[in-house]
GUNU-337325 format. One line per field, with one value per residue (C-alpha): residue number from 1; x, z, y. Coordinates in nm, 4 decimals. Layout:
residues N
k = (NUM,...)
xx = (X,...)
zz = (Z,...)
yy = (Y,...)
//
This chain:
residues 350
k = (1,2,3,4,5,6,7,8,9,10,11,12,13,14,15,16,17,18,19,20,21,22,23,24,25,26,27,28,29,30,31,32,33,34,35,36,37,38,39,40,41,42,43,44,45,46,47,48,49,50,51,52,53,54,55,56,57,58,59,60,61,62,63,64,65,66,67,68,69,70,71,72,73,74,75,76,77,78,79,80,81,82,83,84,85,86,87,88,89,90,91,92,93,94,95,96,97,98,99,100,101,102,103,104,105,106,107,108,109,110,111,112,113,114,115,116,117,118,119,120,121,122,123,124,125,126,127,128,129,130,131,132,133,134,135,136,137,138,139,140,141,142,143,144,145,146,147,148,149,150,151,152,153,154,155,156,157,158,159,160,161,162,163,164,165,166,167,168,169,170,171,172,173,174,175,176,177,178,179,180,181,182,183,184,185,186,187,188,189,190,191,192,193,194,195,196,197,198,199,200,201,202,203,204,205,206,207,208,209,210,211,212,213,214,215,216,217,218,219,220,221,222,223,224,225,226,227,228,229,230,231,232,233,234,235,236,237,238,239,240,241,242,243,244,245,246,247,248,249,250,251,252,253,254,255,256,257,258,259,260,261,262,263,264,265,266,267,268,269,270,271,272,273,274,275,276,277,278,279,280,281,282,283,284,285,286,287,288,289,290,291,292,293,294,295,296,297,298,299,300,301,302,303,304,305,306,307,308,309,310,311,312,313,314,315,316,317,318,319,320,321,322,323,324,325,326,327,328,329,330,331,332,333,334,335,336,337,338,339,340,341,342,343,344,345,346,347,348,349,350)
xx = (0.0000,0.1719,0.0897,0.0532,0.2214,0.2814,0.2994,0.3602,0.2332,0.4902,0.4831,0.1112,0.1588,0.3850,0.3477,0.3670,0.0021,-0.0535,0.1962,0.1079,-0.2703,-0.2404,0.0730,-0.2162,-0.4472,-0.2031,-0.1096,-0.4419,-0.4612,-0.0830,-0.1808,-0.3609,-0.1413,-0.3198,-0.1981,-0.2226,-0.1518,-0.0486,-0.1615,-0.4524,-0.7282,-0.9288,-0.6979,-0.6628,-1.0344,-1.0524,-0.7556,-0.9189,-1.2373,-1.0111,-0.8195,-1.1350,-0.9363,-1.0918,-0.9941,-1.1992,-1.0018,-1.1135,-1.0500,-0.7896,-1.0001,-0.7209,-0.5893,-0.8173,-1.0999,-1.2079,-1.0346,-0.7364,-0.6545,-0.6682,-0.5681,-0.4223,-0.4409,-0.2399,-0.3297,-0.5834,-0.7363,-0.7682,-0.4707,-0.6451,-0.7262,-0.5162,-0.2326,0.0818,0.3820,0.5948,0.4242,0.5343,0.1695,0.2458,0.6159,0.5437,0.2495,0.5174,0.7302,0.5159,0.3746,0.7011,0.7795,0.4182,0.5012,0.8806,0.6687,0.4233,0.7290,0.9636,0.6540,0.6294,0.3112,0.4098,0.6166,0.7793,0.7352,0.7632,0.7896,0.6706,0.8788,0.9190,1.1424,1.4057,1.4227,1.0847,1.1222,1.4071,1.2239,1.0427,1.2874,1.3863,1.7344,1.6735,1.9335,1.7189,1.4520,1.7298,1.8993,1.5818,1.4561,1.7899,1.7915,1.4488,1.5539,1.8532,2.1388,2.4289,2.5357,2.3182,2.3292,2.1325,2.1234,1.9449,1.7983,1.7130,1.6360,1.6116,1.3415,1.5957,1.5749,1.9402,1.9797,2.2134,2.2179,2.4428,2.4944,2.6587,2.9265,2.8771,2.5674,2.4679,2.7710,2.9475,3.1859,3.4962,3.3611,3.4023,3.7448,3.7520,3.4334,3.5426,3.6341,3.7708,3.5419,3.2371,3.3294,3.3523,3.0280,2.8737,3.0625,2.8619,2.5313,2.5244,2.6345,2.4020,2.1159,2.1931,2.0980,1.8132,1.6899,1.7306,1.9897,2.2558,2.5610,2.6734,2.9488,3.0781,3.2743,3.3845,3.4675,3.7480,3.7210,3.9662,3.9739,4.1179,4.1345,4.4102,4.6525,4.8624,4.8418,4.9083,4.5770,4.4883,4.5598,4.2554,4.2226,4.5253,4.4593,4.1667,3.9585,4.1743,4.2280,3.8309,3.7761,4.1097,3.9465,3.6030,3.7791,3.9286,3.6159,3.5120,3.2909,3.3156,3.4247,3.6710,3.8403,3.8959,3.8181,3.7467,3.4077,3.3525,3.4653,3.2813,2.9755,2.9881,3.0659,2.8156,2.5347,2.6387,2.6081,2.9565,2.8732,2.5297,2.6258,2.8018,2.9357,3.0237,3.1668,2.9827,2.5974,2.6447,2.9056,2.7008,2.3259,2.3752,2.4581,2.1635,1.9593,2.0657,1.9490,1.6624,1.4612,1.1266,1.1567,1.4586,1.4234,1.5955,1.6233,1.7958,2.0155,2.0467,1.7725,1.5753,1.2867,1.2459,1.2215,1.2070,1.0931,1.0829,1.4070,1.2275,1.1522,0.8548,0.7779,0.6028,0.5734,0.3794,0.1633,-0.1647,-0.1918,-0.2632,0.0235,0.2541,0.4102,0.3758,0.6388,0.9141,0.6290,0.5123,0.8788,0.9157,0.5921,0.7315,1.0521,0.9433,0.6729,0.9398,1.2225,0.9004,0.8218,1.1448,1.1973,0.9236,1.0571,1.2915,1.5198,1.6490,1.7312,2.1219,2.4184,2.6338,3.0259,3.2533,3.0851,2.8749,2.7230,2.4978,2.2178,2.2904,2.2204,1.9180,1.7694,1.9762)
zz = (0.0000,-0.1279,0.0253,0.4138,0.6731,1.0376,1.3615,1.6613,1.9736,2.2112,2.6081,2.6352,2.9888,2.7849,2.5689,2.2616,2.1396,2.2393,2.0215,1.7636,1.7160,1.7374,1.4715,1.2566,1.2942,1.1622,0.9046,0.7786,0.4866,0.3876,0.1126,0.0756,0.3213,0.4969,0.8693,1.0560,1.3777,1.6289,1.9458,2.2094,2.0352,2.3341,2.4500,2.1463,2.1298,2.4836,2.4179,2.0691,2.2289,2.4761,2.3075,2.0722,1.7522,1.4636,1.3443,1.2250,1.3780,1.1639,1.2567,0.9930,0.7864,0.4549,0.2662,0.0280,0.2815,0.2068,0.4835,0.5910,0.9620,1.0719,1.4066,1.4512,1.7906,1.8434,2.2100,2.3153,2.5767,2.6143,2.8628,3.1960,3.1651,3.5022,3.4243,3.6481,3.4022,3.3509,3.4838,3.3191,3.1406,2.9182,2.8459,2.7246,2.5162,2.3597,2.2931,2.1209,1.8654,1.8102,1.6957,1.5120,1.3392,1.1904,1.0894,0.8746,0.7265,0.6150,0.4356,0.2781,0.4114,0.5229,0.2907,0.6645,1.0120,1.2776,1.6650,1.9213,2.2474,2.4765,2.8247,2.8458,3.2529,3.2358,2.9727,3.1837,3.4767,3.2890,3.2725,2.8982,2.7770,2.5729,2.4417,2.2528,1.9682,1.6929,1.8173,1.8965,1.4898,1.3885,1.5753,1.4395,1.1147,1.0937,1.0045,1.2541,1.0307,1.1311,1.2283,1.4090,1.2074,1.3632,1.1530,1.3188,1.1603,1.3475,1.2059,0.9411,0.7657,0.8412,0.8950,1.1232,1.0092,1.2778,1.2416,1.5509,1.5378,1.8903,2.0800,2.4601,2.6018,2.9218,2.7744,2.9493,2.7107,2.3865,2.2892,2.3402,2.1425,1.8234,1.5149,1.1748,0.9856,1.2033,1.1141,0.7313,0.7798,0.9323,0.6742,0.3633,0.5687,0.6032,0.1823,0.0847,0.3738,0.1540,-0.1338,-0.0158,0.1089,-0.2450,-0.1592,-0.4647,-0.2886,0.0051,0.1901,0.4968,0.8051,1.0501,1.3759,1.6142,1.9222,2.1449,2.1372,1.8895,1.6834,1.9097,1.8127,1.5732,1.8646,2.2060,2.3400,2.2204,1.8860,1.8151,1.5724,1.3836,1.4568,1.4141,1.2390,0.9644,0.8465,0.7991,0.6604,0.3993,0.2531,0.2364,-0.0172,-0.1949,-0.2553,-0.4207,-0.1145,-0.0352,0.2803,0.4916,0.8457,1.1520,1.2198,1.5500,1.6692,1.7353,1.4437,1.2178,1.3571,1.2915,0.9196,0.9182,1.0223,0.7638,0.4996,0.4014,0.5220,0.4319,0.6869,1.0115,1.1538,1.5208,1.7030,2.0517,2.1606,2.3559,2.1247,1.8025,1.9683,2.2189,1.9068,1.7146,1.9674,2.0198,1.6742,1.6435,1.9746,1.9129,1.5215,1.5733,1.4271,1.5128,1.1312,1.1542,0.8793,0.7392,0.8441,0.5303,0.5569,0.6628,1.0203,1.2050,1.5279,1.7441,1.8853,2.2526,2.5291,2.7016,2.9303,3.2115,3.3561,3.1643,3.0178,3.0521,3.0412,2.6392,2.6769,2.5114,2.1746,1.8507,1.6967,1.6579,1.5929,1.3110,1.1766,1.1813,1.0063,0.6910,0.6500,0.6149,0.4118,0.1925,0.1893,0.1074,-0.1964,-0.3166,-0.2850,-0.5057,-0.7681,-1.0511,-1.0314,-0.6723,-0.7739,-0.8885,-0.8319,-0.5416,-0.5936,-0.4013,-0.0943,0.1331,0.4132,0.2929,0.2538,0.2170,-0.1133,-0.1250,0.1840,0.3026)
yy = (0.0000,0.3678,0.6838,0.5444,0.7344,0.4604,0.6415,0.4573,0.6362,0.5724,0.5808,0.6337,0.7880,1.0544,1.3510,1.1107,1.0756,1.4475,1.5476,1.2938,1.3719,1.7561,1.7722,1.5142,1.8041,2.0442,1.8766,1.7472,2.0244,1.9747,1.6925,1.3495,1.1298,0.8626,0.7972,0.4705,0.5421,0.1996,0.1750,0.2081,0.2825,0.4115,0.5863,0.7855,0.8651,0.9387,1.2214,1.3846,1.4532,1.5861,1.8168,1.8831,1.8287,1.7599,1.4136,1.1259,0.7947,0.4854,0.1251,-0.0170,-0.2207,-0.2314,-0.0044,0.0183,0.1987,0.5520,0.8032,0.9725,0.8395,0.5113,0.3006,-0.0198,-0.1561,-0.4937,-0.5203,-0.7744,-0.5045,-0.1921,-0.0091,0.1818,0.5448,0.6071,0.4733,0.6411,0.7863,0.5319,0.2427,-0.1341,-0.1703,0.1540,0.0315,-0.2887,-0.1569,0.0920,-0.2078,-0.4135,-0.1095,-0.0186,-0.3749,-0.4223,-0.0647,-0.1949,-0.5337,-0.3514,-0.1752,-0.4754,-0.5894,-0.3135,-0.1861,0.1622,0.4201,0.5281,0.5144,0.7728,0.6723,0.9603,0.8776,0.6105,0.5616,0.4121,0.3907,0.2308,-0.0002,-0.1318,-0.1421,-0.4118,-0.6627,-0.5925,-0.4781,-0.1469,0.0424,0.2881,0.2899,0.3166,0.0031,-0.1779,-0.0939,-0.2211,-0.5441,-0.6297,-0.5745,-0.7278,-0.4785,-0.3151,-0.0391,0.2447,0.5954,0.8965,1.2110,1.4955,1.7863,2.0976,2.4165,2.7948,3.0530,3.1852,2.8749,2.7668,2.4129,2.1829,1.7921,1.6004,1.2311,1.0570,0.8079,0.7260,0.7697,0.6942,0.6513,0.7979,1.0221,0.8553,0.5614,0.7078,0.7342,0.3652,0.2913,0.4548,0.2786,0.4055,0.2113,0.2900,0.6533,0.5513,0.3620,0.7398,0.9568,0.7186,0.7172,1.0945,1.1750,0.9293,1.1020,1.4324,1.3245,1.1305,1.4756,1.5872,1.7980,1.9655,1.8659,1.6256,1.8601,1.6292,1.8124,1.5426,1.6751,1.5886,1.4390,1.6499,2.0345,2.1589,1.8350,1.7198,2.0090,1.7321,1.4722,1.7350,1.7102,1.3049,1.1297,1.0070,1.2212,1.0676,0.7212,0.7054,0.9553,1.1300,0.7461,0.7329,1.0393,1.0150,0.6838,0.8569,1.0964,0.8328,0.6600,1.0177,1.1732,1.5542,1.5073,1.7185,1.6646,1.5953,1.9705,2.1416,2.0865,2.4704,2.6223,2.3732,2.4139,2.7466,2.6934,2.4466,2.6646,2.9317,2.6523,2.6236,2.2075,1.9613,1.7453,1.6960,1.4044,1.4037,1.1535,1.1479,1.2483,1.6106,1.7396,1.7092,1.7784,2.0937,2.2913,2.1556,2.1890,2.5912,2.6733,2.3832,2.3059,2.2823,2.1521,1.8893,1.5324,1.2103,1.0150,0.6755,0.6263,0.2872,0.0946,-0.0956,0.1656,0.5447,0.6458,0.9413,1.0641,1.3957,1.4894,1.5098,1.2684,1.1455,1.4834,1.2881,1.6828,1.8153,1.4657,1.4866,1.8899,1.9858,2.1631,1.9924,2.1798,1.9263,2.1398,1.8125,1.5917,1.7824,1.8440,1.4765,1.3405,1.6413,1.4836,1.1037,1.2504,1.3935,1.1738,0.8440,1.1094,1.1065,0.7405,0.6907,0.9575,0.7465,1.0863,0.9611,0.6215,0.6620,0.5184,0.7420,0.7189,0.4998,0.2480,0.2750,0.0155,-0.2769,-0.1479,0.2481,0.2457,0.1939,0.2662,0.5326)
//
């Protein structure tokens, strides 16, 4: 079925299906795209007549049924209406949509699929080893070369686009957890993301991991072990790629444009500056998985669940770009062949 947008809603005791049905709302008018959002249905029902939006929320029936937004609800009950944030009932429901939403994708049922938030402490609390969504998605789909790029953009229209080499990790941890070719493996996944995303170049600055880019070795030699080893064979496999450069003088040539793409090699260094310029519109798209995924660059906001408070800004920012990079899948312009290698299954799937 073409043209079908998944959502899955997340920690139900979160902001997630706030965020989820009122970005719907907004984006109702935008075009034709038909939603199928997994999870509680009465739940959802019970929150639309809550926040008064105007949304029609049809059982599933095939994808051939007149409509625009549709549930799926795997459960074989119905989850409580006082349910505590966090509790082990709304974690293992997030667990098992988030699975049922990746299924309907590797058969090729959804163009993407967009996860609002879940929790990691509570999933854990269950009894079930969670690293994060990204590495959950991978696992089911059986591939280990993936990669978070986050896309934020301020109210001038400048963007940031930050893959990660490493992720969540203590930082004493991440010297010792990078690789060169994990970093060659981030430097394809991010040229390949810009010209999924349509756009006329794929620029690559690759930061450094010390200040300063190690100052030729004085202040760590990571940088010459390890990275300028990755991002040398990049080039020779013809990728515009330059580096390792200090991490805050490249962002700031990033944000002017002089970059497409930034790859950083731990969590805080590459996100606090995307986050300066791209708070309330930042999206988390994992590169590398067999079908398109984004998600809201936020967490769960057990605070302020249950309020209508919650902004939909991310959420909203998040259902555009799968929207956009599914279109341009399906466009024969965006099926080429990208110079040099890239990780099984880049190339097509980005």
């Amino acid at each position: 079925m073409t043209g079908w947008i998944g959502i899955t809603l997340g920690d139900i005791t979160g902001i997630g299906p706030e965020v989820t049905l009122k970005a719907l709302a907004a984006e109702a008018a935008a075009d034709a795209t038909r939603y199928l959002l997994i999870g509680d249905n009465a739940s959802l029902q019970r929150l639309c007549a809550t926040l008064q939006l105007d949304l029609v929320l049809e059982r599933y029936q095939g994808s051939l049924a007149e409509g625009r937004f549709f549930f799926h609800d795997p459960g074989t009950a119905s989850l409580s209406s006082d349910l505590l944030p966090g509790s082990p009932e709304a974690a293992r429901a997030a667990l098992s949509w988030l699975e049922e939403g990746a299924k309907w994708c590797l058969r090729g049922e959804l163009d993407a699929l967009i996860t609002a938030p879940v929790n990691k402490e509570s999933i854990l609390r269950t009894g079930q080893p969670f690293v994060g969504q990204t590495e959950f998605l991978s696992g089911l789909a059986g591939v280990e070369r993936t990669a978070m790029m986050l896309i934020g953009e301020d109210d001038r229209g400048h963007h940031l686009r930050v893959a990660l080499v490493t992720t969540h990790l203590p930082l004493k941890c991440v010297a010792d957890h990078l690789r060169q070719s994990k970093i060659e493996d981030v430097i394809g996944l991010a040229t390949r993301a810009c010209h999924d995303l349509g756009l006329p170049r794929a620029r690559i600055g690759v930061c450094g991991l010390n200040p300063h880019a190690g100052e030729g070795g004085k202040l760590g030699d990571e940088e010459i072990r390890i990275i300028a080893p990755a991002v040398r064979s990049a080039q020779q496999r013809q990728m515009d790629v330059v580096g390792p450069l200090a991490a805050d003088t490249l962002f700031y040539h990033a944000y002017r444009g002089d970059y497409d793409a930034v790859v950083a090699m731990y969590h805080d260094q590459g996100l606090v500056p995307l986050k300066m310029i791209g708070f309330e519109t930042g999206v988390n798209w994992t590169l590398g998985l067999p079908f398109i995924r984004t998600s809201p660059d936020h967490g769960t906001a057990y605070d302020i669940s249950g309020r209508g408070v919650a902004d939909p800004s991310s959420m909203r920012a998040a259902i555009r770009l799968a929207k956009k990079l599914a279109r341009n899948r399906r466009e024969p312009s965006f099926r080429f062949s990208l110079p040099g290698r890239f990780p099984d299954g880049a190339d097509e799937n980005g």
